[in-house]
PyMOL commands that place a pseudoatom at each C-alpha (Angstrom):
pseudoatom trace, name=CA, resn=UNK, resi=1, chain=A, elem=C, hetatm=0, pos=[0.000, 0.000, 0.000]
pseudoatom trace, name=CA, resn=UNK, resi=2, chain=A, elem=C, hetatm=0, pos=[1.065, 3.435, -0.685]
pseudoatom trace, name=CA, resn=UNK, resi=3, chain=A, elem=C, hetatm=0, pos=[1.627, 6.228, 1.965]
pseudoatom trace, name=CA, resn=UNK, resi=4, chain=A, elem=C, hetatm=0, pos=[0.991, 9.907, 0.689]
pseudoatom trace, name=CA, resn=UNK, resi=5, chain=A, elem=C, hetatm=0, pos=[4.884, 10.443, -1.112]
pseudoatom trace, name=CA, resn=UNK, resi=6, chain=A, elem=C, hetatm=0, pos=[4.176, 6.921, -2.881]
pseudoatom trace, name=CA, resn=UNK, resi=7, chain=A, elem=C, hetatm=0, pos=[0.925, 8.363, -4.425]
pseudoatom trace, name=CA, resn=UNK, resi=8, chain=A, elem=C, hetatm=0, pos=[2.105, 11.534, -5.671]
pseudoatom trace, name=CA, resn=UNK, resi=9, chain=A, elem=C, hetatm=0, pos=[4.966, 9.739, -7.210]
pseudoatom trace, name=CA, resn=UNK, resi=10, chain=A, elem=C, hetatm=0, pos=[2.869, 7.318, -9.367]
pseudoatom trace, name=CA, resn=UNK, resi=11, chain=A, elem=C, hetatm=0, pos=[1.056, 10.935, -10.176]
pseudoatom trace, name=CA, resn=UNK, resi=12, chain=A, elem=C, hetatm=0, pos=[4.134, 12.131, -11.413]
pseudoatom trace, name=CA, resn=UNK, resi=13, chain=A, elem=C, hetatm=0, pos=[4.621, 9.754, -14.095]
pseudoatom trace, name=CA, resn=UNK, resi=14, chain=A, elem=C, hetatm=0, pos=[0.970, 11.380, -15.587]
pseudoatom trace, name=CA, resn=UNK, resi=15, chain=A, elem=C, hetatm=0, pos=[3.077, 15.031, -15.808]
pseudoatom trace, name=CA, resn=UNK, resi=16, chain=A, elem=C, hetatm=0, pos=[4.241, 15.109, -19.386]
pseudoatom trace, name=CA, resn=UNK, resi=17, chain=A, elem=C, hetatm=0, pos=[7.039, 17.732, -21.269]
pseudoatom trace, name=CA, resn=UNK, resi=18, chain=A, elem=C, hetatm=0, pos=[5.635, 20.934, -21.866]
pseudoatom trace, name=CA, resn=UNK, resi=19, chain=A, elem=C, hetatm=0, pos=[2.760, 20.877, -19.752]
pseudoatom trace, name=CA, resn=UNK, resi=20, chain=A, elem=C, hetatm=0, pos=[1.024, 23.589, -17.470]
pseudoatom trace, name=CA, resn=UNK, resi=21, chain=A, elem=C, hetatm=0, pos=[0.056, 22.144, -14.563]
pseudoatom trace, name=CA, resn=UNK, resi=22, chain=A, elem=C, hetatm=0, pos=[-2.502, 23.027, -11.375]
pseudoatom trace, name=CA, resn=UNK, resi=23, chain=A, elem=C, hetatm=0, pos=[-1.919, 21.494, -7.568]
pseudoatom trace, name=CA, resn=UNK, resi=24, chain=A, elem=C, hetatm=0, pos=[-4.106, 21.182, -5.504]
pseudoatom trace, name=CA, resn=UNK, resi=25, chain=A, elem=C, hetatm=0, pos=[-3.859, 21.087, -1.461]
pseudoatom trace, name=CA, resn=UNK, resi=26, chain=A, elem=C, hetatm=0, pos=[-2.399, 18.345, 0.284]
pseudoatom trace, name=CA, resn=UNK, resi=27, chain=A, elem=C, hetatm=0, pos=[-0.856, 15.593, -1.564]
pseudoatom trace, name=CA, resn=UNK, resi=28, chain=A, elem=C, hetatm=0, pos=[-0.740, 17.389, -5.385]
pseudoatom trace, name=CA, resn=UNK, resi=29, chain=A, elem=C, hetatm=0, pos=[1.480, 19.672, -3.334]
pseudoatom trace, name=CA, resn=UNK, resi=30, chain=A, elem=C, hetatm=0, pos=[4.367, 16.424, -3.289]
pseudoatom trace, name=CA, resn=UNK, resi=31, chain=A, elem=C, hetatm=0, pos=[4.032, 16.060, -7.137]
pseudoatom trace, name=CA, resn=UNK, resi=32, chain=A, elem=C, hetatm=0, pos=[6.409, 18.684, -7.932]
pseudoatom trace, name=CA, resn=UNK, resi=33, chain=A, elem=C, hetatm=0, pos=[9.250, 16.658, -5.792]
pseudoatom trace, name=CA, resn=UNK, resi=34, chain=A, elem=C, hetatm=0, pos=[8.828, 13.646, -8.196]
pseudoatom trace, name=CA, resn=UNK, resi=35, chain=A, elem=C, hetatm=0, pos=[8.771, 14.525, -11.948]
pseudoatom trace, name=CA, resn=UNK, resi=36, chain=A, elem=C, hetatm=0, pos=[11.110, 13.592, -13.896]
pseudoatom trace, name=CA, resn=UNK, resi=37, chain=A, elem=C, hetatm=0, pos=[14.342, 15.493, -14.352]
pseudoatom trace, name=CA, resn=UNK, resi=38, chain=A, elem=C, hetatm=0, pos=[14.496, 15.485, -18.036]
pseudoatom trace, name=CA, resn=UNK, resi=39, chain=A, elem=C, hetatm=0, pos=[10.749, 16.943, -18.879]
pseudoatom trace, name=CA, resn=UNK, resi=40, chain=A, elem=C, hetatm=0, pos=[10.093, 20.669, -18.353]
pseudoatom trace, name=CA, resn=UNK, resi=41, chain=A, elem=C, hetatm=0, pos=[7.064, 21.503, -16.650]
pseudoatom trace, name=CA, resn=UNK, resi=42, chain=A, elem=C, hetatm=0, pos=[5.516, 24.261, -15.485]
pseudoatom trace, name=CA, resn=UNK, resi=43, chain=A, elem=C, hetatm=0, pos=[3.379, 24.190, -12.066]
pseudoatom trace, name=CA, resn=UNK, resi=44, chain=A, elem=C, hetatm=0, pos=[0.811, 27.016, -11.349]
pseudoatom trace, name=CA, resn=UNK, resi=45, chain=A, elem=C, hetatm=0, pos=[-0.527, 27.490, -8.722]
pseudoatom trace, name=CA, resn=UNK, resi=46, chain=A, elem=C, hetatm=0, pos=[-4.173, 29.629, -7.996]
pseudoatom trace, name=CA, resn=UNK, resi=47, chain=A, elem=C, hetatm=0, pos=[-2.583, 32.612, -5.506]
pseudoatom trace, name=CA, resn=UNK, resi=48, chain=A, elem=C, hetatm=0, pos=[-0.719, 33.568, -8.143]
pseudoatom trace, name=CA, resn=UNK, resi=49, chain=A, elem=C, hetatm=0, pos=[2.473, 31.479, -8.848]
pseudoatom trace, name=CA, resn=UNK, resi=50, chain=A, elem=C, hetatm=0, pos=[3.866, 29.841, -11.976]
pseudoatom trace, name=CA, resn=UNK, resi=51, chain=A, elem=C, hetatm=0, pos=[7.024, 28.112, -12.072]
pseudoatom trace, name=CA, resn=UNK, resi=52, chain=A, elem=C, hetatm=0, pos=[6.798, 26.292, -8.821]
pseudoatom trace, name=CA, resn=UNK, resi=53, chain=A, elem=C, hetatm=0, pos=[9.946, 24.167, -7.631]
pseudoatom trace, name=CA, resn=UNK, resi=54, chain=A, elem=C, hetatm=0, pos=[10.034, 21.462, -4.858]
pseudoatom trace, name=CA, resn=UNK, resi=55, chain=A, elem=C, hetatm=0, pos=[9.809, 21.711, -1.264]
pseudoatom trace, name=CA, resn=UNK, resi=56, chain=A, elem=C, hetatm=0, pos=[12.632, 23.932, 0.073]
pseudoatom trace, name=CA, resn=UNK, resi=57, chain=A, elem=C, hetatm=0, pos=[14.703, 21.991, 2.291]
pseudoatom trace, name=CA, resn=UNK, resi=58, chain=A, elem=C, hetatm=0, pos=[14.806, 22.881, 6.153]
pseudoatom trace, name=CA, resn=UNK, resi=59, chain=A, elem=C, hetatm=0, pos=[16.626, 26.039, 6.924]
pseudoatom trace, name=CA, resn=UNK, resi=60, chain=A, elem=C, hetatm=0, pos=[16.156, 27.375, 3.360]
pseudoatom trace, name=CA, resn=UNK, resi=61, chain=A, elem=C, hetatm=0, pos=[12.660, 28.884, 3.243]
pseudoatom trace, name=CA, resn=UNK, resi=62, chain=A, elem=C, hetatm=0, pos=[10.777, 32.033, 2.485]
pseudoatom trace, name=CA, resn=UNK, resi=63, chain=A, elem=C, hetatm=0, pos=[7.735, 32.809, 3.960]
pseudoatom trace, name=CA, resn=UNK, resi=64, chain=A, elem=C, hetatm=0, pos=[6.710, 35.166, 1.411]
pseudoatom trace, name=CA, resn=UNK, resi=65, chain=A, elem=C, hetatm=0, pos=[6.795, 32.682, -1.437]
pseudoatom trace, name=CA, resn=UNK, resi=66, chain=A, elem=C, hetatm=0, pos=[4.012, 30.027, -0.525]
pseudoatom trace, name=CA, resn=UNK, resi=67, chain=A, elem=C, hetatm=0, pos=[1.756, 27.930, -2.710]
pseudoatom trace, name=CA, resn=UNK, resi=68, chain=A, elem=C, hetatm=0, pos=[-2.173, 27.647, -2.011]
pseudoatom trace, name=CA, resn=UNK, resi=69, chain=A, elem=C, hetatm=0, pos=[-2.446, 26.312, 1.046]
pseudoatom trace, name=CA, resn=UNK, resi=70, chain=A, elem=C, hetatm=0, pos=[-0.297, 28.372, 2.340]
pseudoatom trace, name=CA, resn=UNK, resi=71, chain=A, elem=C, hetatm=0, pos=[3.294, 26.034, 2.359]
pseudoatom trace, name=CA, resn=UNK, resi=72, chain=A, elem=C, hetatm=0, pos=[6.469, 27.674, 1.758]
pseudoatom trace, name=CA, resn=UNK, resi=73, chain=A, elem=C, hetatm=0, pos=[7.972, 26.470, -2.034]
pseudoatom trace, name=CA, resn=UNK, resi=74, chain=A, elem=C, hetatm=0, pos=[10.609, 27.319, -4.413]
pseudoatom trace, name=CA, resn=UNK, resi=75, chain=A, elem=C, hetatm=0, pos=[10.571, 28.954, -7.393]
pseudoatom trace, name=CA, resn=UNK, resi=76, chain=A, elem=C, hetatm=0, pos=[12.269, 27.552, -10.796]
pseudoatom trace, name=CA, resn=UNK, resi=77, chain=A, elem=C, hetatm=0, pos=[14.246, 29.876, -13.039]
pseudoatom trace, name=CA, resn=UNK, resi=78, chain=A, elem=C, hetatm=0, pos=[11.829, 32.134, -15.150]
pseudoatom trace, name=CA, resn=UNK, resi=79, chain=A, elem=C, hetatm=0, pos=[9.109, 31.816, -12.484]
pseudoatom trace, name=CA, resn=UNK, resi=80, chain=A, elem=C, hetatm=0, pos=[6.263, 34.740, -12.118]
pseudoatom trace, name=CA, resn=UNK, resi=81, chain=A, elem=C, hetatm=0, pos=[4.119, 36.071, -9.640]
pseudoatom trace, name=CA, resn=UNK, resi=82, chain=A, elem=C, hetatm=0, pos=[0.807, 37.800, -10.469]
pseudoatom trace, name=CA, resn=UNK, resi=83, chain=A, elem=C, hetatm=0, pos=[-2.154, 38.764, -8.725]
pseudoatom trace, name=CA, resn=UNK, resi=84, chain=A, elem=C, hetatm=0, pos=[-5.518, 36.112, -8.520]
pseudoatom trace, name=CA, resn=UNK, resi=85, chain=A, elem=C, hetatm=0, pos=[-7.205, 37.883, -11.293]
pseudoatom trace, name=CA, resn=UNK, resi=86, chain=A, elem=C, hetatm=0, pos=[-4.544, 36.578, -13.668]
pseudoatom trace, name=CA, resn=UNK, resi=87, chain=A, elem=C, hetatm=0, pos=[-4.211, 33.204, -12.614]
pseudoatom trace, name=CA, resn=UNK, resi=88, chain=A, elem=C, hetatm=0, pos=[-8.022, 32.301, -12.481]
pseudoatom trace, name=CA, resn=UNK, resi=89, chain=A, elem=C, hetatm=0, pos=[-7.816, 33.699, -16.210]
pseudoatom trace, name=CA, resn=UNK, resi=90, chain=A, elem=C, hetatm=0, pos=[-5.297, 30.910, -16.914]
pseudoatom trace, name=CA, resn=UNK, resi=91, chain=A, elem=C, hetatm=0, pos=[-7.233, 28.596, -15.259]
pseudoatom trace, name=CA, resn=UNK, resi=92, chain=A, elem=C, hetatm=0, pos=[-10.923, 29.591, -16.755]
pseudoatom trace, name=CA, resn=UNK, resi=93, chain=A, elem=C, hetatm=0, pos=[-9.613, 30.516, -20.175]
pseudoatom trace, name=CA, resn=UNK, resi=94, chain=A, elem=C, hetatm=0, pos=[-8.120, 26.478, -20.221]
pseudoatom trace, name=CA, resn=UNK, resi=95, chain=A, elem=C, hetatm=0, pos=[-4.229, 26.999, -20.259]
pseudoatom trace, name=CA, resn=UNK, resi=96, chain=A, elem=C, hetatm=0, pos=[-3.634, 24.462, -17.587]
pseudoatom trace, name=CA, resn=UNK, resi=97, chain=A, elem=C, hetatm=0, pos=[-2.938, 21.143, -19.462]
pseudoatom trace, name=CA, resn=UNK, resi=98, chain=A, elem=C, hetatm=0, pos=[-3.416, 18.848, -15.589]
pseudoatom trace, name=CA, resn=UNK, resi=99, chain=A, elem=C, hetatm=0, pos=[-5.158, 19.713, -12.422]
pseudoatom trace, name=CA, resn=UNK, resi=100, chain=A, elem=C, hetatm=0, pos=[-4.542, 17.341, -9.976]
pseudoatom trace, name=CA, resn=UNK, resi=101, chain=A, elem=C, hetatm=0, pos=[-6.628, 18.023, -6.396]
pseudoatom trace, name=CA, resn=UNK, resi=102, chain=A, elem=C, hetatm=0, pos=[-7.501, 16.207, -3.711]
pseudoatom trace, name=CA, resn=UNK, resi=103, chain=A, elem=C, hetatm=0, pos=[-10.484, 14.772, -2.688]
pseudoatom trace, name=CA, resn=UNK, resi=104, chain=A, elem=C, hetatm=0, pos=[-12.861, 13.755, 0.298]
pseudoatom trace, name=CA, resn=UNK, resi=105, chain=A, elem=C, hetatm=0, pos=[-15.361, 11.745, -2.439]
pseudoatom trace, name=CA, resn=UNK, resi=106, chain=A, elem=C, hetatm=0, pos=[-15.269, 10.895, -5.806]
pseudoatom trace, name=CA, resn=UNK, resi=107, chain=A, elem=C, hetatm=0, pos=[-18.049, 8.812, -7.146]
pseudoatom trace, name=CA, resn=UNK, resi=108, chain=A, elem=C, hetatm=0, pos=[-18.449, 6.798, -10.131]
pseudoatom trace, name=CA, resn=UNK, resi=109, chain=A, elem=C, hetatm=0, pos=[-19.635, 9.200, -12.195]
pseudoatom trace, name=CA, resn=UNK, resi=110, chain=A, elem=C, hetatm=0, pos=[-16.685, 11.060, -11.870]
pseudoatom trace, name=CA, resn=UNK, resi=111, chain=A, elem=C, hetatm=0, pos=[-18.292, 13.876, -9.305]
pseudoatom trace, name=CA, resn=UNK, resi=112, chain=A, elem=C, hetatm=0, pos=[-15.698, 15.538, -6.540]
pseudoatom trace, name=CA, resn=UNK, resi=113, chain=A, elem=C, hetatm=0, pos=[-16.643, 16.557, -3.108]
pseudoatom trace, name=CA, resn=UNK, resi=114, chain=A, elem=C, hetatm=0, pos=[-13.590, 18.378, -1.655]
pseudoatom trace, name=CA, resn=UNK, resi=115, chain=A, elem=C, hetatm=0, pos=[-14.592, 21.675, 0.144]
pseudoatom trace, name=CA, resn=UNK, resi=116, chain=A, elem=C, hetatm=0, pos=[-16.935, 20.912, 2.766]
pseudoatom trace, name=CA, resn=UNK, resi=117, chain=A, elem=C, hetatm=0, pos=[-18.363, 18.595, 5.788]
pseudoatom trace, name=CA, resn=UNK, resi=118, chain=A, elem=C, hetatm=0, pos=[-21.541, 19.783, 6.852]
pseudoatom trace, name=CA, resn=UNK, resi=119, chain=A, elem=C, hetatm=0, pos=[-21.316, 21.088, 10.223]
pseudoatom trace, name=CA, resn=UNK, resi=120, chain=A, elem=C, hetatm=0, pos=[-17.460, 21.719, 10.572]
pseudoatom trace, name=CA, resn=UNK, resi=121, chain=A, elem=C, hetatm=0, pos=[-16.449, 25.155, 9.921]
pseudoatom trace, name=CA, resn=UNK, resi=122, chain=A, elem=C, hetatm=0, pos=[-15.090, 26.192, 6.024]
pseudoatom trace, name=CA, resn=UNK, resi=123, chain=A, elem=C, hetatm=0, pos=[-13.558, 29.466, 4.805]
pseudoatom trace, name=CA, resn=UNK, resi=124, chain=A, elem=C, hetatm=0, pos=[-14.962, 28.967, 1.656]
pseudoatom trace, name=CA, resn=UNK, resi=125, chain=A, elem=C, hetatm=0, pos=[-15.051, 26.934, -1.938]
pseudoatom trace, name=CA, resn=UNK, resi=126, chain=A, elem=C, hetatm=0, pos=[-11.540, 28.335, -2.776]
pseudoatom trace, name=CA, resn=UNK, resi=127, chain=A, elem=C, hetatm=0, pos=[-10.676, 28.410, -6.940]
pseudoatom trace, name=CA, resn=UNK, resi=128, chain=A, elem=C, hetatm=0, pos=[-11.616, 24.366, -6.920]
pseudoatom trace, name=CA, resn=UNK, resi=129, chain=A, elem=C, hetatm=0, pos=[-14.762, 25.234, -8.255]
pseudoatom trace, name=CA, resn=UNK, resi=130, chain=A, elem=C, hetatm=0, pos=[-12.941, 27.332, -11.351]
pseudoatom trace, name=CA, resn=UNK, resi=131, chain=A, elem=C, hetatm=0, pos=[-10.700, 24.266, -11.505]
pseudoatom trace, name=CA, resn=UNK, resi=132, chain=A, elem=C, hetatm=0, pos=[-13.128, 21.633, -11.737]
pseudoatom trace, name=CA, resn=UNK, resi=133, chain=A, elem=C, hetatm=0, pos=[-15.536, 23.574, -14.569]
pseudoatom trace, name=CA, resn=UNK, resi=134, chain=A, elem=C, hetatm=0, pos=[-12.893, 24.233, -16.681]
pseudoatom trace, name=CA, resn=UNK, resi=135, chain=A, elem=C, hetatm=0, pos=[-9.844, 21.454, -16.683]
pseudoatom trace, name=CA, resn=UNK, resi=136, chain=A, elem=C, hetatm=0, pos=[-10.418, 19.059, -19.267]
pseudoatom trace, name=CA, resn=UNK, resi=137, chain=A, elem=C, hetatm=0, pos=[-8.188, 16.519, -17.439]
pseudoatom trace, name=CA, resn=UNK, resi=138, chain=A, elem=C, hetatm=0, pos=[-8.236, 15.914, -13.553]
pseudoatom trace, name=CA, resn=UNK, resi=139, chain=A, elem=C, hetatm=0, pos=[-6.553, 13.304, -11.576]
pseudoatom trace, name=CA, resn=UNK, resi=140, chain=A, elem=C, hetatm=0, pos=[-7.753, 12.836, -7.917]
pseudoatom trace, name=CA, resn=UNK, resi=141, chain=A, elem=C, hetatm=0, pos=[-4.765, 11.962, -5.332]
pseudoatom trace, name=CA, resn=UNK, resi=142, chain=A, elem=C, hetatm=0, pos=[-6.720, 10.144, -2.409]
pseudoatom trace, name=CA, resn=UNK, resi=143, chain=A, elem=C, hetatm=0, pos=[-6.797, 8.031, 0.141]
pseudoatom trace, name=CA, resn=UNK, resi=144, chain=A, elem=C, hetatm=0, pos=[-8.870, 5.135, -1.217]
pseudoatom trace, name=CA, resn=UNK, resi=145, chain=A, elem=C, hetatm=0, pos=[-10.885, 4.966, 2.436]
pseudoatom trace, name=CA, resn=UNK, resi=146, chain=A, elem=C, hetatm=0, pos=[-11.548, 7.253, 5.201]
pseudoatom trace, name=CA, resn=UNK, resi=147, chain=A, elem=C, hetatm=0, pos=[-10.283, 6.942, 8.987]
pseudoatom trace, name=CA, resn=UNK, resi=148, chain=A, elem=C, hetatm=0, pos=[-13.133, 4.614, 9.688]
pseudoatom trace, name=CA, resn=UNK, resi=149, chain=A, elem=C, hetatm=0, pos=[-12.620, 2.085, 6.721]
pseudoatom trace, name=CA, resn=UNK, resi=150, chain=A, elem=C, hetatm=0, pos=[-15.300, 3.164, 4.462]
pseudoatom trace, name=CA, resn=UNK, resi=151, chain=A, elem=C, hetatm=0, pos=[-15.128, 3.930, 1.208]
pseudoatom trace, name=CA, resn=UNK, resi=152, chain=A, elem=C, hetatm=0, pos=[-14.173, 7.337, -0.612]
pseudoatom trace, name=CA, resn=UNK, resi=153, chain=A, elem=C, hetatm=0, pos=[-15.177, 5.910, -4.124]
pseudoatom trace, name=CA, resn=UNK, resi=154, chain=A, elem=C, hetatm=0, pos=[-18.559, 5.945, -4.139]
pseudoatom trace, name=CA, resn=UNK, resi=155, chain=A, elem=C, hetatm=0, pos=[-21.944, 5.582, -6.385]
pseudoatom trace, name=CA, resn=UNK, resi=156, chain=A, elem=C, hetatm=0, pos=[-23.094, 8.626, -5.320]
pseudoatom trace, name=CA, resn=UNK, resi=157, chain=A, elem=C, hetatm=0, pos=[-20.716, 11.891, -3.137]
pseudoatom trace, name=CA, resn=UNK, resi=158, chain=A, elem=C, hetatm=0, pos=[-22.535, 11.831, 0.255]
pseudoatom trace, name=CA, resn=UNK, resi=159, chain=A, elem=C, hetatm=0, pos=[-21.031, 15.717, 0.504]
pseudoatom trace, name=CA, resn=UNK, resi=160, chain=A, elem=C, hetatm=0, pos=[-21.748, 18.746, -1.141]
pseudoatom trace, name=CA, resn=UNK, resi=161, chain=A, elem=C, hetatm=0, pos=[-20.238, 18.760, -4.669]
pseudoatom trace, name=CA, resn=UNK, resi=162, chain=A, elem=C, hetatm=0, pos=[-17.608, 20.814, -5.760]
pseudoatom trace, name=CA, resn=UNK, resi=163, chain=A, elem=C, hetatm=0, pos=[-17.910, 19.599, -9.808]
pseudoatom trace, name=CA, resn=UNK, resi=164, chain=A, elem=C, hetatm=0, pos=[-19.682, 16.940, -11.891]
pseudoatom trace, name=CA, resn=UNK, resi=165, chain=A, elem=C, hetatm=0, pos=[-18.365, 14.758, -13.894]
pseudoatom trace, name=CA, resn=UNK, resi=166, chain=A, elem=C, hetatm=0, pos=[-14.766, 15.781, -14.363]
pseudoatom trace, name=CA, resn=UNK, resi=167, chain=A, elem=C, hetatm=0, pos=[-12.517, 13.812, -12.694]
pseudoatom trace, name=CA, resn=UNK, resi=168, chain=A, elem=C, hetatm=0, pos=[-10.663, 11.649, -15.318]
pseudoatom trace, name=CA, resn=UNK, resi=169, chain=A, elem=C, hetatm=0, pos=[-8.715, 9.182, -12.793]
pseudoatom trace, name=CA, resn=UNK, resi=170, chain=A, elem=C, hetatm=0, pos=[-7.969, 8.721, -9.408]
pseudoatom trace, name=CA, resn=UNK, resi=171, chain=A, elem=C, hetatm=0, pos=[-4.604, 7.335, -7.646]
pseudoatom trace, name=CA, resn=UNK, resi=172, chain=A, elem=C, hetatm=0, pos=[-5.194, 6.028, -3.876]
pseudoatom trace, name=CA, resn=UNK, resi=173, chain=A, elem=C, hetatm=0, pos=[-2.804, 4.401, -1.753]
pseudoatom trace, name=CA, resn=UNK, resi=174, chain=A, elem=C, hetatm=0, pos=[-4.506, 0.863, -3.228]
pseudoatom trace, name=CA, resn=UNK, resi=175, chain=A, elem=C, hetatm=0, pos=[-4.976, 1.175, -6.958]
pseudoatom trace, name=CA, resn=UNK, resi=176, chain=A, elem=C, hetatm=0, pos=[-4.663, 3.879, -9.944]
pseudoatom trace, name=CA, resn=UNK, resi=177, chain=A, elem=C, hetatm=0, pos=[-8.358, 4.067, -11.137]
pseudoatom trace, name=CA, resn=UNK, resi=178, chain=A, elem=C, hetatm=0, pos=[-9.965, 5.301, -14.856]
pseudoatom trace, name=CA, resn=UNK, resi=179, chain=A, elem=C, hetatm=0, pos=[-13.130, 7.164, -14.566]
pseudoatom trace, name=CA, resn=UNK, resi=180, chain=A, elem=C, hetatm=0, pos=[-15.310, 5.773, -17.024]
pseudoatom trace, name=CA, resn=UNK, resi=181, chain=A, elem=C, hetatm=0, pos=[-19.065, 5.887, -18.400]
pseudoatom trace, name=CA, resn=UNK, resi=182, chain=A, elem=C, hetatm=0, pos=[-19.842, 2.274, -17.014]
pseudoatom trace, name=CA, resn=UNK, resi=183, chain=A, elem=C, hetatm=0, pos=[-18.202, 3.243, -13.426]
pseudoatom trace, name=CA, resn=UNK, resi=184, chain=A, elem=C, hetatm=0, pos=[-14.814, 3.027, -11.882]
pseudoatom trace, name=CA, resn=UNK, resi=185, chain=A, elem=C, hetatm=0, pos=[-12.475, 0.805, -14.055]
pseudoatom trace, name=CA, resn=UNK, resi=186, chain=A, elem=C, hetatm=0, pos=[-9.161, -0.643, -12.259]
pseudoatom trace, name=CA, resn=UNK, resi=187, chain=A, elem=C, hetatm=0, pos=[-5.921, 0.271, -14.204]
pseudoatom trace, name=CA, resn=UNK, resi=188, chain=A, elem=C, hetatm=0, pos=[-3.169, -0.713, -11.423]
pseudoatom trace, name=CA, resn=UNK, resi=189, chain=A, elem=C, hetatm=0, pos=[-2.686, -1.605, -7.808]
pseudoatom trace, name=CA, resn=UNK, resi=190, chain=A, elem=C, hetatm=0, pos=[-0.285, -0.743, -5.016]
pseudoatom trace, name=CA, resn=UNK, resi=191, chain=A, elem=C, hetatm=0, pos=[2.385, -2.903, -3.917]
pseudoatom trace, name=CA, resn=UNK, resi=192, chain=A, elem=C, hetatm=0, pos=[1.010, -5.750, -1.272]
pseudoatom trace, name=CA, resn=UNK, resi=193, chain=A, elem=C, hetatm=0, pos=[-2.755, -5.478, -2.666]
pseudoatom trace, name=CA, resn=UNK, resi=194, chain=A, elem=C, hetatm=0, pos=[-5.051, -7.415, -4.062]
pseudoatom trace, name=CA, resn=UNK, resi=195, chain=A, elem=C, hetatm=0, pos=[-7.503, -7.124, -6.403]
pseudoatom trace, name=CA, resn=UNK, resi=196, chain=A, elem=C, hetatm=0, pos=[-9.709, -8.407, -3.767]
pseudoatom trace, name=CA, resn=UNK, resi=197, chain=A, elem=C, hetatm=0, pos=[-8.646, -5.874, -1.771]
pseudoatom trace, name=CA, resn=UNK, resi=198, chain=A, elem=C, hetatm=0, pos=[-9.449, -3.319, -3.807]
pseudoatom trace, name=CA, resn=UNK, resi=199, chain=A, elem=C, hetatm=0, pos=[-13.049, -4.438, -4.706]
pseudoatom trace, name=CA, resn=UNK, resi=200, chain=A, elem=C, hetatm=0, pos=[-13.676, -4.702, -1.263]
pseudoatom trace, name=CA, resn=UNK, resi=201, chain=A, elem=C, hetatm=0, pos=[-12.730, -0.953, -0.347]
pseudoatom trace, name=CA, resn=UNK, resi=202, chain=A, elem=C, hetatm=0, pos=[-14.595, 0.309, -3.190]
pseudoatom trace, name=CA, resn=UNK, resi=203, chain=A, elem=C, hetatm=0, pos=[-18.039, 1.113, -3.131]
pseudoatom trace, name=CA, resn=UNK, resi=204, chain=A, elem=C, hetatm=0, pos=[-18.919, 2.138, -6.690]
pseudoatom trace, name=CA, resn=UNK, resi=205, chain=A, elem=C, hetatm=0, pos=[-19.036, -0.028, -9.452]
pseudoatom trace, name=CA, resn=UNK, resi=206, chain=A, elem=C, hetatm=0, pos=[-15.152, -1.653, -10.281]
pseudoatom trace, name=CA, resn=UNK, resi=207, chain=A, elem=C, hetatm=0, pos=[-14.578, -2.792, -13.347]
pseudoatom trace, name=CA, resn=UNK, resi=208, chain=A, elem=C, hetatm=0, pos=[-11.685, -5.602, -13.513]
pseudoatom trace, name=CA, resn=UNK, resi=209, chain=A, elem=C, hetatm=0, pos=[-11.056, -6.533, -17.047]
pseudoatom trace, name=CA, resn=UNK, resi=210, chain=A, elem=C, hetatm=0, pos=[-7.893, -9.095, -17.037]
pseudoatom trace, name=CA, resn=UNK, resi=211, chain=A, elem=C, hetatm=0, pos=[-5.403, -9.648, -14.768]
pseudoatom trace, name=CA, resn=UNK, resi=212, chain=A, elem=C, hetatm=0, pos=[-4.338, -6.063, -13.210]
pseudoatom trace, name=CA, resn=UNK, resi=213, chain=A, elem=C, hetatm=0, pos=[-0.351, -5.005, -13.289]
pseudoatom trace, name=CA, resn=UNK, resi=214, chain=A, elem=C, hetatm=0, pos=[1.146, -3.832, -9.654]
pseudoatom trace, name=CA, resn=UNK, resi=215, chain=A, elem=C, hetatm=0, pos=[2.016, -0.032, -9.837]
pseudoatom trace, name=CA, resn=UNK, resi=216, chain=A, elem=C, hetatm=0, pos=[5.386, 0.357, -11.000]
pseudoatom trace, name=CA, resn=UNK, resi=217, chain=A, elem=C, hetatm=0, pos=[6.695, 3.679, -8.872]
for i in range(1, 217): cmd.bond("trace and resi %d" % i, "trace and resi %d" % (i + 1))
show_as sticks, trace
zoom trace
């Protein structure tokens, strides 16, 4: 099984050369530390940021250069700064080639709940509803179950929905997943699990065509 590192690095092997790409809070943040060193690619993100680098190493950070949630980063060569109105631009006017967010539910038709638990307090939707109307490809970094064992893939999001339909795939810490128009089709699974396993942890409809390869991180 995958801890949170393992699962942005399997994402990372999604990023290709050239591309413009959106992270999300909490794990997309780790992406950055695990594309490849030969590709160039460009990460955005929503406060106004593009050219993101990885995590600065201990003892080396700026507080006034954060990402989205508010984490101290590094910049690349060539990196720019701008003010929200700009970067939502970018992101509405479809220059981001990848969004990759996190997730509290994704169901089987592809729906997202990530921005609020009724009852607990929220600051507010954030730009994931800009991201999720207009990316054209989303991957979901998740865990695939919650604290109490049940399910995050589901028929139908329990919460209040953030988008409809958009997420593409979805990598957990069990299995890389394809959204598709019959349901939730298995692609890969973590090192150590089963197929079984999988199934099992899933409540939406799984599709398992063939035998299904282990991850290769």
């Amino acid at each position: 099984m995958l801890d949170k590192n393992g699962i942005a690095k399997r994402i990372a092997r999604e990023v290709k050369d050239g591309y413009y790409v959106n992270l999300g809070i909490g794990i997309p943040t780790l992406v950055a530390n695990f594309v490849r060193e030969d590709i160039e690619v460009e990460f955005q993100s929503e406060n106004g940021v593009l050219g993101m680098g990885p995590f600065p190493f201990e003892g080396e950070e700026d507080a006034d250069v954060i990402n989205a949630g508010k984490q101290t980063i590094t910049t690349l060569p060539g990196a720019s700064f701008f003010d929200s109105a700009m970067s939502f631009s970018m992101i509405r006017g479809k220059h981001v080639d990848l969004t990759i967010l996190g997730a509290m539910e994704v169901d089987e038709n592809g729906d997202i709940a990530n921005w609020k638990i009724p009852g607990k307090m929220v600051k507010g939707m954030g730009g994931a509803m800009d991201l999720v109307a207009s990316a054209e490809n989303i991957i979901v970094a998740m865990m695939h179950t919650n604290r109490a064992g049940a399910s995050k893939l589901l028929k139908r999001c329990s919460l209040p929905l953030t988008g409809v339909g958009c997420v593409k795939k979805i990598v957990t810490n069990m299995a890389v997943i394809e959204v598709t128009s019959q349901g939730f089709k298995l692609l890969e699974r973590a090192p150590g699990v089963s197929v079984v396993d999988i199934k099992n942890a899933t409540e939406g409809h799984l599709i398992i065509e063939g035998e299904i390869p282990e991850m290769q991180i």
